[in-house]
C-alpha positions, 0 to 999 in steps of 0.5 A, spaced: 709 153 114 716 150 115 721 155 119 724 161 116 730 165 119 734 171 116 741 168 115 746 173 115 750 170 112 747 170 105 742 177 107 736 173 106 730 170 110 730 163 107 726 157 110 730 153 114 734 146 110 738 142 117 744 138 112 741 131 117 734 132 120 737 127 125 742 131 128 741 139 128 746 143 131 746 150 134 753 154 137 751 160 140 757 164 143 757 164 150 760 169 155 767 171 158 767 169 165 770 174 168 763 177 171 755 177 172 752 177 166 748 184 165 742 184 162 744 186 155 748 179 155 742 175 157 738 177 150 741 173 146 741 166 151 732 168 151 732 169 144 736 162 141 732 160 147 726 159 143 729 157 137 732 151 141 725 150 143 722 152 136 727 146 133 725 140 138 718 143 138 719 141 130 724 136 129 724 132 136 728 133 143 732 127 140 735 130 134 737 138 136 744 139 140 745 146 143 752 149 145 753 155 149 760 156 150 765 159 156 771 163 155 775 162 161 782 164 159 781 171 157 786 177 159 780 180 163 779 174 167 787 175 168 786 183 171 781 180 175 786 174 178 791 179 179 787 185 182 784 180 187 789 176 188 784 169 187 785 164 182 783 163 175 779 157 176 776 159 182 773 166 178 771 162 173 768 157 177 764 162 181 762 166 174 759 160 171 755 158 177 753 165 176 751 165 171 747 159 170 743 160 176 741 167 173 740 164 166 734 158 169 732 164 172 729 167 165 727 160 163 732 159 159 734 151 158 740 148 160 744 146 153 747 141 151 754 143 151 757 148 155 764 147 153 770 151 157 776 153 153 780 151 156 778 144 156 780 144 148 786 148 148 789 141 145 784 143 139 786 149 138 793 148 138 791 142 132 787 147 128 793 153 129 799 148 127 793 146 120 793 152 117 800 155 119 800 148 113 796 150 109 800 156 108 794 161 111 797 162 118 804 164 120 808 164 127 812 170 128 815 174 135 813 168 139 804 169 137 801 165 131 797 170 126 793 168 121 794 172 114 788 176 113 791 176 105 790 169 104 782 168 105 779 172 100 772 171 102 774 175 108 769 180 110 763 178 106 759 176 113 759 184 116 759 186 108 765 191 110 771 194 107 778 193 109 777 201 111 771 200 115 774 193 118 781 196 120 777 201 124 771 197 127 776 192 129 781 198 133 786 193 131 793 193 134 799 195 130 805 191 131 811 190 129 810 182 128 804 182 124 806 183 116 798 186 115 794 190 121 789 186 119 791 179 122 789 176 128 792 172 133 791 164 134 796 163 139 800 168 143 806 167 150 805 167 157 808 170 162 809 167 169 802 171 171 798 169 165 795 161 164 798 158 159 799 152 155 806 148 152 805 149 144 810 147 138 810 156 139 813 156 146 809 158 152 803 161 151 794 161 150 790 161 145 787 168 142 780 169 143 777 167 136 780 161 135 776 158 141 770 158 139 772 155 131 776 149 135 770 147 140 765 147 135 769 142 130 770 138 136 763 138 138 759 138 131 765 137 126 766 141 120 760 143 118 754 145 122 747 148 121 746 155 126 751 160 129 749 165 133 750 169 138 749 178 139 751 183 132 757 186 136 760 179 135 759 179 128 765 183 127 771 181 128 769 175 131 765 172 127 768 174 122 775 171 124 771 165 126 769 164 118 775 165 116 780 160 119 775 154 119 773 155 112 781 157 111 782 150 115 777 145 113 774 149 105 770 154 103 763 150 103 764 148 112 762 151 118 755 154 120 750 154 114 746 159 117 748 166 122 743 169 126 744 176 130 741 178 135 741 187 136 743 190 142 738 192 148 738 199 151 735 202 158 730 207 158 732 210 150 739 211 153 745 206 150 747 202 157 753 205 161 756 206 167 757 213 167 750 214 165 747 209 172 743 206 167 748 198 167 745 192 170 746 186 171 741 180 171 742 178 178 741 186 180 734 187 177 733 180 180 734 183 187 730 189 185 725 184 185 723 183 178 722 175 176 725 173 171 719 171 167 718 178 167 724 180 164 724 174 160 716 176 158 720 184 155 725 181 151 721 177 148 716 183 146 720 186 142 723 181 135 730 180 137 733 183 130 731 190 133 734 193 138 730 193 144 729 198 150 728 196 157 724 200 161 721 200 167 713 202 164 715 195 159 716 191 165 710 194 170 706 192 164 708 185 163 708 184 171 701 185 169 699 181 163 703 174 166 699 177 173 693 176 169 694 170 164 697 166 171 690 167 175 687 165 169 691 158 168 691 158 175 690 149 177 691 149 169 693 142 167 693 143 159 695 137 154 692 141 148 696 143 142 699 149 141 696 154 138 698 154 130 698 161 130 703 161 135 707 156 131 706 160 125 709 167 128 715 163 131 717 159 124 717 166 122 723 168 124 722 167 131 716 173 131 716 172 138 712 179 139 707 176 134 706 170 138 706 175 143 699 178 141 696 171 140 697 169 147 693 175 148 688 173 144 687 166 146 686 170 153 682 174 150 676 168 148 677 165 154 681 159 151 686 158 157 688 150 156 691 153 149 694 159 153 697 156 158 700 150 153 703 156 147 705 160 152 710 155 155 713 154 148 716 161 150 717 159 157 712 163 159 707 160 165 711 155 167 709 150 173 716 151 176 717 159 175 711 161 178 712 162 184 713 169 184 706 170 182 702 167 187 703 173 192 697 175 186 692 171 191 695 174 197 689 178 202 691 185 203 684 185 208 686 185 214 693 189 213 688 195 211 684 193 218 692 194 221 694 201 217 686 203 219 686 201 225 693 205 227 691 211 223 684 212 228 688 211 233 694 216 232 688 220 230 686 220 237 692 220 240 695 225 235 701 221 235 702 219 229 710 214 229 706 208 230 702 209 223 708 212 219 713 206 221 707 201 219 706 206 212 714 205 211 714 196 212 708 195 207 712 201 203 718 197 203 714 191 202 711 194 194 706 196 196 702 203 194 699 205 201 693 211 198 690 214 204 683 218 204 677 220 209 673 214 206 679 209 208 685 206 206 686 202 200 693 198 199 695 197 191 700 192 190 706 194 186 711 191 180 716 190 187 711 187 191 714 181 196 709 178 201 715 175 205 716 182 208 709 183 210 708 176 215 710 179 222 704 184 221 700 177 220 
């Protein structure tokens, strides 16, 4: 079965056709970094994750090019210079180490390009000044636009009408613009912004030409995917479409377009105001591993929205608990398993794949569940760390707690026993107390480092 992918771009699940079998390439659009990741930007680095694992797994690690890019030049990174008074490049370098640590910490793998914006900024001033040639940008007020008008296929990727875009976009009106529609490529600098010398004067690019200009550098003027969440497929990859077909032909740029829904938190739209916005690194911190956060995104097929919730993540604590006791001292070199294959060549089931890995456990195949459940990066060597407190002995902490509590209840002096019932509370553990003993329960949190004094 070869792979199938549903191309946005033509409304279809059709199988998969690289244009050289030799040298496949995928773009994914990265993040502006201005800030941590929050985890509803982390879905699409663990789902295009497993196609760039799915595309080495079929054609060869050789033959497959990954790029993930960062926006370092964007108008909220410039706020945030102002407003802490820190440069842009320490910002942004800051961020981008952010964010790759907490990327690794889902298991996602490095690409292969991690270009930065504003290392191509030649770039996009070349591809500005070809289409102001081609007659499909023009320079007005100091900015560059491009003239929505002159692209007829613009629109077709989102399947809106000029209506509905204007108001999706929430375009600004200006009085340089000759259709509210058109968008900037180029626009001036003030002496608090960054900026670069163009033939336009003093300025940086707009947003959307970065990514046109860095995936021509990188791969040329045709390529095979393009990725990235559905809230980028309009205006930005909308935008995108149109001024590298608008520059290079209407039959360039990517082949097929994937987009990944949106996630939620406990049914609700992620949101400040709501209490419910996390970033990757805070559900880190509340001790969730990142294989466990990887395990619920994969548990539900990237073209749905996906809901995070605290029930999701307690049950795959406690399938990636299990499935790693039984591989435990596994070094499996078989196969991977051809359903697991099959159900990912299917437009990426990874849900699917899901209820097969629970199958092989189920049998008792544990060198096949080990070797398939690393094609999703899952049972990895390197990320399992967090799960050996499965094999940590809570005998003799139920001794301590039992011995405290025969004490205090001679005694009648009881601060000894709630202060040790709070530290193993505050270790993640569940602390049932009953007239036929103490039991100690380990919860989705738990972290034996806070419990060696007690050893």
């Amino acid at each position: 079965m070869s792979i199938t992918l549903y191309n946005v771009k033509t409304r279809t699940k059709e199988a998969f056709k690289p244009i050289d079998d030799k040298n496949i390439r995928m773009y994914v659009c990265g993040p502006t970094v201005y800030d941590r990741a929050h985890i509803g930007n982390a879905r699409p680095v663990v789902v295009f994750d497993i196609l760039y694992r799915l595309l080495r797994y079929t054609y060869g690690t050789d033959f497959v090019s990954y790029a993930r890019n960062f926006t370092d030049v964007d108008d909220k990174i410039n706020v945030k210079s102002i407003s802490t008074g820190r440069s842009i490049r320490e910002i942004t370098d800051e961020t981008i180490k952010w964010y790759i640590e907490d990327m690794t910490a889902l298991g996602a793998l490095e690409p292969d390009h991690a270009p930065r914006a504003t290392e191509y900024i030649s770039e996009m001033i070349e591809m500005s000044s070809e289409l102001i040639e081609k007659g499909h940008a023009y320079v007005a007020d100091g900015h560059v636009l491009f003239d929505v008008s002159s692209y007829e296929s613009y629109g077709e990727l989102s399947g809106r009408s000029v209506e509905d875009m204007i108001a999706g976009a929430r375009v600004e009106i200006a009085p340089y613009k000759r259709n509210p529609m058109d968008f900037v490529l180029w626009k001036p600098s003030n002496s608090e912004q960054p900026g670069w010398e163009s033939p336009w004067g003093f300025g940086r690019p707009g947003w959307h030409i970065e990514c046109s200009a860095m995936a021509r550098a990188l791969f040329g003027e045709k390529f095979d995917i393009h990725g990235g969440g559905l809230d980028l497929q309009f205006p930005h990859h909308e935008n995108e479409i149109a001024q590298s077909c608008a520059c290079c032909g209407q039959d360039s740029f990517a082949n097929v377009w994937l987009h990944n829904e949106m996630l939620q938190v406990e049914g609700k739209k992620m949101s400040k105001s709501l209490g419910n916005f996390f970033s990757v690194r805070e559900l880190l911190n509340k001790g969730f591993s990142g294989e466990v956060i990887r395990f619920v995104y994969l548990s539900t097929h990237y073209s749905k929205p996906m809901d995070w919730t605290a029930k999701k993540a307690e049950e795959a604590e406690a399938t990636l608990r299990k499935w790693r006791k039984l591989t435990h001292g596994c070094q499996s070199s078989k196969a991977i398993s051809n359903e697991v294959i099959d159900a990912l060549n299917d437009d990426l089931n990874t849900s699917k794949a899901i209820t097969v890995l629970h199958g092989l456990a189920k049998t008792g195949d544990i060198e096949g569940l080990k070797s398939s459940a690393q094609i999703l990066g899952l049972l990895s060597d390197h990320m399992g760390a967090w799960a050996e407190e499965n094999t940590f002995d809570l005998s003799k902490l139920e001794k301590l707690i039992l011995i405290s509590r025969d004490k205090a209840m001679k005694t009648k002096e009881f601060s000894e026993l709630d202060n040790l019932k709070k530290s193993f509370i505050a270790a993640g553990l569940d602390v049932q107390m009953s007239k036929d003993g103490i039991k100690l329960i380990k919860g989705p949190k738990f972290n034996s480092s806070k419990l060696e004094e007690f050893l």
